[in-house]
N, C-alpha and C positions, 0 to 999 in steps of 0.2 A: 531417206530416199537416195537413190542410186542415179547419179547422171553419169552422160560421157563428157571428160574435162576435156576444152579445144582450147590451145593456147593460143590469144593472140598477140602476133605480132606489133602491138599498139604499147607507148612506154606512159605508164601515169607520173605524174607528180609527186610520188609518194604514197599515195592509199592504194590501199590492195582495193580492187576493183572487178567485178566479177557479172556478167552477164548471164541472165536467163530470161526465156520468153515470160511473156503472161500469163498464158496455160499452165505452164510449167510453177510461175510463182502464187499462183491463186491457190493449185494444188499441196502448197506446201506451204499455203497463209503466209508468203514473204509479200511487202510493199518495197516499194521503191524506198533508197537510202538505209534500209534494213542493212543491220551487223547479220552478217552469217557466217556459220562456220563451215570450210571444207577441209574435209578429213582425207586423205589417203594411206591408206600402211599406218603406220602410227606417227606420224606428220601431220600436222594441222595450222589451219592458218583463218584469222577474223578476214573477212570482207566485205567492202559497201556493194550489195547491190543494188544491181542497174538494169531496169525493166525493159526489153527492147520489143517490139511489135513483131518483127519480121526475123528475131532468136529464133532458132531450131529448138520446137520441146527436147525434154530430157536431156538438154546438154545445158551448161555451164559454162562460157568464156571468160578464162582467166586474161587480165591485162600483163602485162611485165611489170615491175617492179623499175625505181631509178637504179 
């Protein structure tokens, strides 16, 4: 599945961390603390998702990295 990647401004602890709505994780059978993976170009990276209520579908929020 294709989302729009929004980077946020927000710095994690170390885990790659990665928001998407409900809608959005139901449709592609992710739970919360799920490994996923996003792919761009031939880049890829694991990250915990994290289920937010009021995420915009089809998009993805990456956190920053330390």
């Amino acid at each position: 599945m294709e989302l729009i990647v929004e980077l946020l401004n927000i710095t994690t602890g170390g885990n790659r961390i990665a928001v998407i709505s409900q809608q959005t994780a139901n449709s592609m059978g992710v739970h919360s603390s799920d490994r996923i993976k996003i792919a761009v170009g031939d880049r890829a990276l694991i990250a915990i998702a994290n289920i937010a209520e009021n995420f915009p579908d089809n998009r993805i929020g990456c956190f920053r990295g330390n």
